[in-house]
C-alpha atoms as an extended CHARMM CRD file, in Angstrom:
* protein
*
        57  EXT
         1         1  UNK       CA            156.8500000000      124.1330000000      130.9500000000  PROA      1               0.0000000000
         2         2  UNK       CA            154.7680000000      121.2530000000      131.5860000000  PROA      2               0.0000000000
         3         3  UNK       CA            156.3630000000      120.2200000000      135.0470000000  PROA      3               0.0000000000
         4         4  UNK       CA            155.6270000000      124.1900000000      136.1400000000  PROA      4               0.0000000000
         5         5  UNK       CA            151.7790000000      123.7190000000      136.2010000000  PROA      5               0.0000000000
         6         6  UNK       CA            152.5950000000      121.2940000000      139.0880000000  PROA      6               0.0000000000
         7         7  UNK       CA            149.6510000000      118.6320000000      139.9410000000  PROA      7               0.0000000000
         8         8  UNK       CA            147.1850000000      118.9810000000      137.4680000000  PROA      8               0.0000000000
         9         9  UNK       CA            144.9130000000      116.0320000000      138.2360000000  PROA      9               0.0000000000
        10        10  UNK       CA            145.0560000000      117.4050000000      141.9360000000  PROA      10              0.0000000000
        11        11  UNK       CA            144.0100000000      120.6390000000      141.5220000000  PROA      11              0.0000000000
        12        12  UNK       CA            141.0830000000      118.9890000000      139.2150000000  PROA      12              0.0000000000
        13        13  UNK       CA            140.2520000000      117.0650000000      141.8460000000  PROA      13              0.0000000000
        14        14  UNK       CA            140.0720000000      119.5410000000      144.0870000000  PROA      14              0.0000000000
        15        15  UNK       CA            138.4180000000      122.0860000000      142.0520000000  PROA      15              0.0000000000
        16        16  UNK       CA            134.6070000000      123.4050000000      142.3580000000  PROA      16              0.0000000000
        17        17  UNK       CA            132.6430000000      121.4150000000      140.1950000000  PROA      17              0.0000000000
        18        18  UNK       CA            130.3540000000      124.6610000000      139.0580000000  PROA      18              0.0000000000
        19        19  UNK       CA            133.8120000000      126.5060000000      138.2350000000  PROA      19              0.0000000000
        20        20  UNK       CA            134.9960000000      123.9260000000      135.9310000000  PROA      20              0.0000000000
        21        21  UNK       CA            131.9540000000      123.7260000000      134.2250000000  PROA      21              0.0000000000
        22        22  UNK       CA            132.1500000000      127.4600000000      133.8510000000  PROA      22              0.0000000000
        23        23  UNK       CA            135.5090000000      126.7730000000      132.0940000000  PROA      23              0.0000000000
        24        24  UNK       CA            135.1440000000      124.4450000000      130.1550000000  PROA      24              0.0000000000
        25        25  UNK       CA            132.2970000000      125.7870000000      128.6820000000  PROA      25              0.0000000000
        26        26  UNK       CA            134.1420000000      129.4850000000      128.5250000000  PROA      26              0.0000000000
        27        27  UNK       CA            136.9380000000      126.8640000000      126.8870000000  PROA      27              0.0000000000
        28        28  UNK       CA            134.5730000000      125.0310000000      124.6200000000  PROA      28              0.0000000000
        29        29  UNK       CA            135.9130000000      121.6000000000      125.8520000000  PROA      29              0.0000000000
        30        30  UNK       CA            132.9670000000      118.8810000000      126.1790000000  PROA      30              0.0000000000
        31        31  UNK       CA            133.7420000000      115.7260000000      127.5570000000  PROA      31              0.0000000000
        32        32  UNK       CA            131.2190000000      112.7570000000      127.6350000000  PROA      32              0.0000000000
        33        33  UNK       CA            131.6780000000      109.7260000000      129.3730000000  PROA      33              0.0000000000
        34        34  UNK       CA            130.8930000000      106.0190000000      127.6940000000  PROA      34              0.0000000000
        35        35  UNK       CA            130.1900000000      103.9810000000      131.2250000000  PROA      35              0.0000000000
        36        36  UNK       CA            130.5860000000      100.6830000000      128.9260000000  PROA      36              0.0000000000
        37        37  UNK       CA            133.8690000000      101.3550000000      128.1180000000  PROA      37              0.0000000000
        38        38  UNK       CA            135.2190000000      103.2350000000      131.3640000000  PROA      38              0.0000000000
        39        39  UNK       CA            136.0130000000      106.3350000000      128.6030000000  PROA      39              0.0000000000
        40        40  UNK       CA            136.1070000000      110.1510000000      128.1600000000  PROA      40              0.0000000000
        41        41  UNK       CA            135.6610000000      111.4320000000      125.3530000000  PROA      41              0.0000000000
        42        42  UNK       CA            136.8260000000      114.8500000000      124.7530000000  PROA      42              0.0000000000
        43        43  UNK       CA            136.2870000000      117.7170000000      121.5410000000  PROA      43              0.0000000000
        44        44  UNK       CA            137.3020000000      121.2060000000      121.9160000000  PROA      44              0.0000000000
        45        45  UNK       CA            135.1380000000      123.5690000000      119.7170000000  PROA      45              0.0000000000
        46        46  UNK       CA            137.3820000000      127.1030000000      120.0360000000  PROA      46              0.0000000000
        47        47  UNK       CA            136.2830000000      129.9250000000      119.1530000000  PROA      47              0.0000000000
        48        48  UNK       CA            137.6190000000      131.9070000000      116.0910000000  PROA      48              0.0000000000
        49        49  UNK       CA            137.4770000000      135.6520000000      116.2080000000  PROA      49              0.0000000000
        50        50  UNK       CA            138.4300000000      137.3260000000      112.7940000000  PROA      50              0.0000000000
        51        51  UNK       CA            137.4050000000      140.4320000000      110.8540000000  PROA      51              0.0000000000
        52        52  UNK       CA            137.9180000000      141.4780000000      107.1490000000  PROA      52              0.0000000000
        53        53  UNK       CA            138.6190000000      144.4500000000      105.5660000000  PROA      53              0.0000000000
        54        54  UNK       CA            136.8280000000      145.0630000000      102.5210000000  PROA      54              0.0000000000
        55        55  UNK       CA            137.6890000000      147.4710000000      100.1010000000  PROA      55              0.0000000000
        56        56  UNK       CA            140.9980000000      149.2040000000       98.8250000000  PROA      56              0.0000000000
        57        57  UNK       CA            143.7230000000      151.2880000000      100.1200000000  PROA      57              0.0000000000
């Protein structure tokens, strides 16, 4: 499955920066880079859609 999304980190590359932005936020994937120690860190904050049912049948 993996090998069928092809070059990932080339299609990142050549993405437009404003659309992943857009998807990553749509995602809720922040990533922050720590210059000192050349790193990315990355948290994912998905969103949970669920409903109750209250009541009896």
């Amino acid at each position: 499955m993996i090998d069928s999304l092809g070059d990932v980190g080339a299609k990142l590359t050549e993405a437009d920066p404003g659309a992943l932005n857009q998807l990553c936020g749509e995602l809720g994937v922040g990533l922050l880079y720590e210059p000192k120690g050349r790193t990315v860190i990355a948290t994912v904050s998905p969103r949970v859609a669920s409903a109750c049912v209250r009541g009896g049948t």
